[in-house]
GUDRENMAR-987731 format. One line per 5 residues: number of its first residue (from 1); their letters; for each residue x, y, z of N, C-alpha, C. Coordinates in Angstrom, 3 decimals. Each point is the difference from the previous one (the first is absolute). Last residue first. Layout:
N
NUM = A = X Y Z X Y Z X Y Z | ... $
//
This chain:
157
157 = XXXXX = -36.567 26.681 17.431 -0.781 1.382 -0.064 0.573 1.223 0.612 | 1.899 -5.087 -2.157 -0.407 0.607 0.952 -0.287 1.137 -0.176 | 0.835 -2.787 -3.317 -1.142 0.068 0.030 -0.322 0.512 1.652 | 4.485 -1.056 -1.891 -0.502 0.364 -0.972 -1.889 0.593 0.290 | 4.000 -2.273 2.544 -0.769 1.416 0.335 -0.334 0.576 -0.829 $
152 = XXXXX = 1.652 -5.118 1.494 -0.425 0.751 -0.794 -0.986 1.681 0.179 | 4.400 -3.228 2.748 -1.511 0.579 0.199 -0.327 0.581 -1.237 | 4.246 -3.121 2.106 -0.892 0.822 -1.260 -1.181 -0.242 0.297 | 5.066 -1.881 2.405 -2.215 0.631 0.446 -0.146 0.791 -1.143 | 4.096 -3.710 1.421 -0.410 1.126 -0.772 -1.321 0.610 -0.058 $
147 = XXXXX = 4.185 -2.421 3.334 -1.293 -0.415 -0.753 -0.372 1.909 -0.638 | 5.072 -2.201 2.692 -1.336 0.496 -0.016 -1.113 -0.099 -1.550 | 4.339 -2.492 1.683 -0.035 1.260 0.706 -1.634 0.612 0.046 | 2.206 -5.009 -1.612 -1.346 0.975 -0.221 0.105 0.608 1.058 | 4.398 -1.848 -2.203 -0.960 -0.529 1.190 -1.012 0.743 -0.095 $
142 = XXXXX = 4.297 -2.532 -3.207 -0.764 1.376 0.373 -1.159 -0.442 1.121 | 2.962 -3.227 -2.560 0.401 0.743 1.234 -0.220 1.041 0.534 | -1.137 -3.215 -3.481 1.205 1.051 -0.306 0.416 0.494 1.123 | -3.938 -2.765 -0.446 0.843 -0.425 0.207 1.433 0.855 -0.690 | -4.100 2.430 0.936 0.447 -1.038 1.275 1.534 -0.512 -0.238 $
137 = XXXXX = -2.599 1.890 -4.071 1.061 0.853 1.038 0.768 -0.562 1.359 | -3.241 -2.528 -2.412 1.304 -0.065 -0.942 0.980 1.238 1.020 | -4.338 -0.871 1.831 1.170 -0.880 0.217 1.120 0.189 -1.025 | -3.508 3.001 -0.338 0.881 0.052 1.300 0.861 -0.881 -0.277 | -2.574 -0.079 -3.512 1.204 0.830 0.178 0.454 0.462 1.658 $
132 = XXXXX = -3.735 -2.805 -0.586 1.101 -1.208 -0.921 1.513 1.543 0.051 | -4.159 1.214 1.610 0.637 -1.011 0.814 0.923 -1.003 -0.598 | -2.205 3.661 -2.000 0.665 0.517 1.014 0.696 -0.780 0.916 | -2.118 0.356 -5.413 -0.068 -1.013 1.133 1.203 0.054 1.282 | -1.382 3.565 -3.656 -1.053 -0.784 0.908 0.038 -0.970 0.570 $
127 = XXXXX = 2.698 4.457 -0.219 -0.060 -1.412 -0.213 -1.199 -0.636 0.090 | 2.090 4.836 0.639 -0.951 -0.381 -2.026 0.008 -1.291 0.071 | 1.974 1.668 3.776 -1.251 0.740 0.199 -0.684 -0.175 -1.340 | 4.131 -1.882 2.553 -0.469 -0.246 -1.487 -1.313 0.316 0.242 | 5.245 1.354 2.169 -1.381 -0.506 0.087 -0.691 -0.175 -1.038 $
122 = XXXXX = 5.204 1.204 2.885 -0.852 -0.941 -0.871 -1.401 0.364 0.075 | 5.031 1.901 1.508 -1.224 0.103 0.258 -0.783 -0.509 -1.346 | 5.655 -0.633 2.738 -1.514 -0.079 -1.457 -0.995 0.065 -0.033 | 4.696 1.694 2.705 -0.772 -0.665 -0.154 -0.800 0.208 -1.196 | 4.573 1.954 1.195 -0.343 -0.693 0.960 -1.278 -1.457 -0.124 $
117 = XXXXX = 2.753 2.613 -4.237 -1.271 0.327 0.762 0.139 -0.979 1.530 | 3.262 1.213 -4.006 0.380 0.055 1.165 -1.570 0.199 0.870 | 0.736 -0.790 -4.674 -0.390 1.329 0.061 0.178 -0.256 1.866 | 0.952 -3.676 -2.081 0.602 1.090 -1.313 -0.619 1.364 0.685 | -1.764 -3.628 2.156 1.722 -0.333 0.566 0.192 1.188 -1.095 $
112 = XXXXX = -4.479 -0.600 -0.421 0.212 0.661 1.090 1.845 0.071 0.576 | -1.594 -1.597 -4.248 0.343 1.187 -0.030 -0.039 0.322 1.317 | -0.234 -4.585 -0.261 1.158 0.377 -0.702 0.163 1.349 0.106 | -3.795 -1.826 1.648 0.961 -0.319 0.836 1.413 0.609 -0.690 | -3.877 0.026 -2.826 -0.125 1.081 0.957 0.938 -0.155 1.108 $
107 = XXXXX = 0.085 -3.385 -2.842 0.263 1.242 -1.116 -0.047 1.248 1.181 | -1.786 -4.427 1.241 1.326 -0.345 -0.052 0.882 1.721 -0.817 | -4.742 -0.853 -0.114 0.100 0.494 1.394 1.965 -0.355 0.539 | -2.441 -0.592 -4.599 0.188 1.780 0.484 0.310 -0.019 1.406 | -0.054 -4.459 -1.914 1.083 0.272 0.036 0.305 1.556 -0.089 $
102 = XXXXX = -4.228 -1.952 1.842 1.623 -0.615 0.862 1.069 0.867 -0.424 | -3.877 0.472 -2.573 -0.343 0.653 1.487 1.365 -0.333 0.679 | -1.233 -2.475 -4.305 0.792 1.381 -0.060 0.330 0.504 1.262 | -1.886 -4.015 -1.158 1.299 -0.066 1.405 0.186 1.530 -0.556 | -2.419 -2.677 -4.366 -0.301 0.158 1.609 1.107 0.326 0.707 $
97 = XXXXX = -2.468 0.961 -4.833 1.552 -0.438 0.602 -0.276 -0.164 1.581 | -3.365 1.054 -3.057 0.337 -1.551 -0.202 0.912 -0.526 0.823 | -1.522 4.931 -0.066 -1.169 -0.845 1.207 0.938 -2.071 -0.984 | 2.111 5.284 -1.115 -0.731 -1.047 -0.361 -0.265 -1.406 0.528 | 1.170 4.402 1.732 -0.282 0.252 -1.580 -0.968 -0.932 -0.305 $
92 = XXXXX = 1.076 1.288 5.127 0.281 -0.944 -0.853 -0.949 -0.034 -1.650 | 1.855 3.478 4.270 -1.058 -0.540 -0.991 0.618 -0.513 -0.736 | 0.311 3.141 4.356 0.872 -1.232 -0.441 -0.616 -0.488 -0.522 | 0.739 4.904 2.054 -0.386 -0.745 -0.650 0.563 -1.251 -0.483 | 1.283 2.899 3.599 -0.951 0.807 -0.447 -0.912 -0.405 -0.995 $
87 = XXXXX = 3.903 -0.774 4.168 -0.253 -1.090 -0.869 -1.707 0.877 -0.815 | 4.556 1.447 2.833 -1.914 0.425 -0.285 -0.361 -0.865 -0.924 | 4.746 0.968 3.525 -0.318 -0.567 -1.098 -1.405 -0.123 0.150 | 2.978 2.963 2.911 -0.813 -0.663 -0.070 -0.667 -0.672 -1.292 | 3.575 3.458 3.249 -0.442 -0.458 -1.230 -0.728 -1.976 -0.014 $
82 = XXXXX = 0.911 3.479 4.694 0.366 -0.864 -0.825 -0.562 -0.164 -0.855 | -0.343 2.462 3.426 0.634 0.993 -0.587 0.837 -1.249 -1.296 | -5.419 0.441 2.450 1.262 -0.841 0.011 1.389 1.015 -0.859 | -5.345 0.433 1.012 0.765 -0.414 1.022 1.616 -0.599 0.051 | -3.009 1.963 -3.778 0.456 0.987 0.738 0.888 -0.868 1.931 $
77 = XXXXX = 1.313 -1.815 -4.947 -1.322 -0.061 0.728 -0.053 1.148 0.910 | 2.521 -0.838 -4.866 0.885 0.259 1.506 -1.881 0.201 0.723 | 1.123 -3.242 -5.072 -0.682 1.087 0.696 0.995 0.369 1.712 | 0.198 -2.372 -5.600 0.660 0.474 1.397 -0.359 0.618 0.930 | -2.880 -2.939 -4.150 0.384 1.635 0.230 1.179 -0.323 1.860 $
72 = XXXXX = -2.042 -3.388 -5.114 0.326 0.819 1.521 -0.056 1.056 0.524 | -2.418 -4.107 -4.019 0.509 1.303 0.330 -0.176 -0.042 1.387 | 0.512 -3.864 -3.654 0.003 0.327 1.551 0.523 1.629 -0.494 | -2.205 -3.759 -3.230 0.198 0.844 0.266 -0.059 0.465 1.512 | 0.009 -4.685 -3.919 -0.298 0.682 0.709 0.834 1.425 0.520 $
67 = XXXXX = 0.209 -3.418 -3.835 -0.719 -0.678 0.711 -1.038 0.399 1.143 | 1.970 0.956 -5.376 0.014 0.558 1.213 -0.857 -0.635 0.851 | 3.006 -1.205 -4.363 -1.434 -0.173 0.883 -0.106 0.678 1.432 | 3.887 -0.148 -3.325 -0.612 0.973 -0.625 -1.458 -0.438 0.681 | 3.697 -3.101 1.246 0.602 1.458 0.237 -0.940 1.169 -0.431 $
62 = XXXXX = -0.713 -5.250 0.269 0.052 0.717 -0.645 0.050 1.485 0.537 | 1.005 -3.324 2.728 -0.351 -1.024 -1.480 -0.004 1.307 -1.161 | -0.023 1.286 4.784 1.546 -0.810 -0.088 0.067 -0.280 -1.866 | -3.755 3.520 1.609 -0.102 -1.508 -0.143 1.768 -0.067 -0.503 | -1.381 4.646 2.543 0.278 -0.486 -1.571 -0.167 -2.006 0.391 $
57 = XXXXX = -0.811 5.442 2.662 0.495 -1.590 -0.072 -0.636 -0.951 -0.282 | 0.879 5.954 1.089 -0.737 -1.004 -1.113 0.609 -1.499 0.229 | -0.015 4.542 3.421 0.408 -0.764 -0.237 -0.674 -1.414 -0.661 | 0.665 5.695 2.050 -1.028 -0.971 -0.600 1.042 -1.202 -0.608 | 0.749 4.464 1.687 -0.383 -1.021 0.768 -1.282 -0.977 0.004 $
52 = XXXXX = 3.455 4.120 -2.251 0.148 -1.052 0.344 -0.381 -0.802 1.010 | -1.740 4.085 -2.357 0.679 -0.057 1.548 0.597 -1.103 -0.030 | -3.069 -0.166 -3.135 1.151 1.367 -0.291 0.840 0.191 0.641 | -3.448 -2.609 1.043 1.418 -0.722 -1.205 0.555 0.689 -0.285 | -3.177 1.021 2.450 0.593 -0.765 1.014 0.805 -0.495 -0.662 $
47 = XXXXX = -3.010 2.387 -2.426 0.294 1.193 0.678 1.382 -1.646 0.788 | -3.073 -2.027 -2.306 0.726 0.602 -1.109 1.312 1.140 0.802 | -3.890 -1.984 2.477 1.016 -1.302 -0.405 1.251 1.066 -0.865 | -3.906 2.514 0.669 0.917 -0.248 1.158 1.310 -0.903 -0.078 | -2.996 0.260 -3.016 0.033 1.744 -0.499 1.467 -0.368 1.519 $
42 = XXXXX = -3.092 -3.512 -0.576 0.763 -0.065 -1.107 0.740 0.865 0.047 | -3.675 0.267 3.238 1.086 -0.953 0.067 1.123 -0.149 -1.017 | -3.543 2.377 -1.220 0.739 0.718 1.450 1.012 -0.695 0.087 | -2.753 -1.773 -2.842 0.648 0.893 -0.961 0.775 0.933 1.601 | -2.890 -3.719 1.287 1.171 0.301 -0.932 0.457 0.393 -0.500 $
37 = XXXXX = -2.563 -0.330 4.246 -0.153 1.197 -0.676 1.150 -0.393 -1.430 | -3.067 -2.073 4.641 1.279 -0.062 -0.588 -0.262 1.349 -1.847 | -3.439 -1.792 4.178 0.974 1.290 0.156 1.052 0.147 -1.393 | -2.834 -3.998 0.678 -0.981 1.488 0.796 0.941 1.169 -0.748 | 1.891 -3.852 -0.253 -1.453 -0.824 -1.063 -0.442 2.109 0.684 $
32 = XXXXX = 3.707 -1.502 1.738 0.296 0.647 -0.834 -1.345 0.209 -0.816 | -0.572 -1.389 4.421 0.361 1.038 -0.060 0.682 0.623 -1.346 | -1.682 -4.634 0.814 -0.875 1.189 0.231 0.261 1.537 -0.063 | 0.504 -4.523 -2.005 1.436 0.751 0.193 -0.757 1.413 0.598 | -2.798 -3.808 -1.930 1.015 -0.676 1.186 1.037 0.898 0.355 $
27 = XXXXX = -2.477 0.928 -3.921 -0.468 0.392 1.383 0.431 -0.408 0.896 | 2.279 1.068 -4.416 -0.095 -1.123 0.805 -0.257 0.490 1.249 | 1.468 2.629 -3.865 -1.528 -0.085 -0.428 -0.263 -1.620 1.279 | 4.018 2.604 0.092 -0.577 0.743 0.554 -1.527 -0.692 -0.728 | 3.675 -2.079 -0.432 -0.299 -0.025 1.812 -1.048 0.822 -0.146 $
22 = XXXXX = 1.472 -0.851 -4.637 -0.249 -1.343 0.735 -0.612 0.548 1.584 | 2.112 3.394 -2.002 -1.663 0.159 -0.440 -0.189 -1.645 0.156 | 4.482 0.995 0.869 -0.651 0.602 0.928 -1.701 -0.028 -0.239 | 3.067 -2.422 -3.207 -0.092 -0.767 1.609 -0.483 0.926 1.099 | 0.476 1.726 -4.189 -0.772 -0.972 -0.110 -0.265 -1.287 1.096 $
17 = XXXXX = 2.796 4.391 -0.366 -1.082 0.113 -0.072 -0.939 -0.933 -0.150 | 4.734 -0.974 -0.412 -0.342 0.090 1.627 -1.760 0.702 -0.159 | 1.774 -1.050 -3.865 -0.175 -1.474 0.531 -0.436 0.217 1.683 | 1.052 3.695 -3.404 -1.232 -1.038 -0.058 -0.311 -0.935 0.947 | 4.285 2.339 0.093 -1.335 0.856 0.492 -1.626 -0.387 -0.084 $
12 = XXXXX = 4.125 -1.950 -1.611 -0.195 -0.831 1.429 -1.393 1.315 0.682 | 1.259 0.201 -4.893 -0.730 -1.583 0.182 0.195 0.070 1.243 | 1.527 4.229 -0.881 -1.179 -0.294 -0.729 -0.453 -1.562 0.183 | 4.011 1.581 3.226 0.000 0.173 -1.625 -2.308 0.114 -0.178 | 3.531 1.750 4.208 -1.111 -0.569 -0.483 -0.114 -0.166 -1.531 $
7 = XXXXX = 4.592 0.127 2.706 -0.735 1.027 -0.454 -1.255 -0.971 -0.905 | 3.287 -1.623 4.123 0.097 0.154 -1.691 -1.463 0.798 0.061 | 2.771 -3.825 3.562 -0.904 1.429 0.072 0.633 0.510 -1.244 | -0.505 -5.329 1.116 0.577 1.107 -0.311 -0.579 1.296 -0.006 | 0.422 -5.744 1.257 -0.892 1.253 0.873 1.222 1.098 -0.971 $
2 = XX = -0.806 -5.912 -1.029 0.934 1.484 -0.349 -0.628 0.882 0.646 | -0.063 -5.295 0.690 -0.847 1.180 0.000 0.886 1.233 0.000 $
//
């Protein structure tokens, strides 16, 4: 599995738009199915590549298939005077290949040692199956600090 950061061509801009309108037309994804915004999302992804922090990875087999996409960000918390790895997106292109999740979660260990982060903040607020991505996180060695609360306030008065 090749992980490279590179400038959005035209076929991975497709390919990642087509794995975001997969989550966002899947009611099982409550919060992207409600909220999600792709052409936002796209406009953002694009902005995080400019910045270098985005990261394309390629099938071993064929070098021109895009399998999946990890975007980061370095963050300093207000409680801490320590840098902090942001795990910000992790999407799998294409749903045939399986273990992507492992080998973005083996990728984010790498930039937290490249960018001197103490720790890794994880979550999958676009997952729908929450209990299969704990444990993949589980077994990496991450621990559930805390939980996520979304409240829709589209229709409060």
């Amino acid at each position: 599995m090749e992980a490279m950061m590179e400038t959005l061509s035209p076929d991975v801009y497709t390919s990642i738009r087509k794995a975001l309108l997969e989550q966002k037309r899947d009611s099982k994804n409550p919060f992207m199915h409600a909220f999600g915004d792709i052409d936002a999302a796209m406009e953002n992804i694009q902005n995080f590549w400019r910045k270098g922090q985005a990261v394309l990875f390629y099938d071993d087999a064929d070098k021109k298939h895009l399998v999946g996409l990890l975007i980061f960000d370095v963050v300093q918390y207000w409680w801490s005077y320590d840098f902090f790895l942001s795990e910000v997106l992790v999407l799998n292109t294409d749903k045939k290949f399986h273990g992507f999740g492992r080998i973005a979660i083996k990728k984010l260990e790498e930039l937290a040692d490249t960018y001197k982060c103490v720790g890794i903040c994880s979550g999958c607020i676009l997952e729908k199956n929450a209990p299969l991505v704990s444990n993949m996180y589980k077994k990496a060695g991450f621990q559930i600090a805390t939980s996520n609360f979304v409240k829709d306030m589209r229709h409060e008065v």
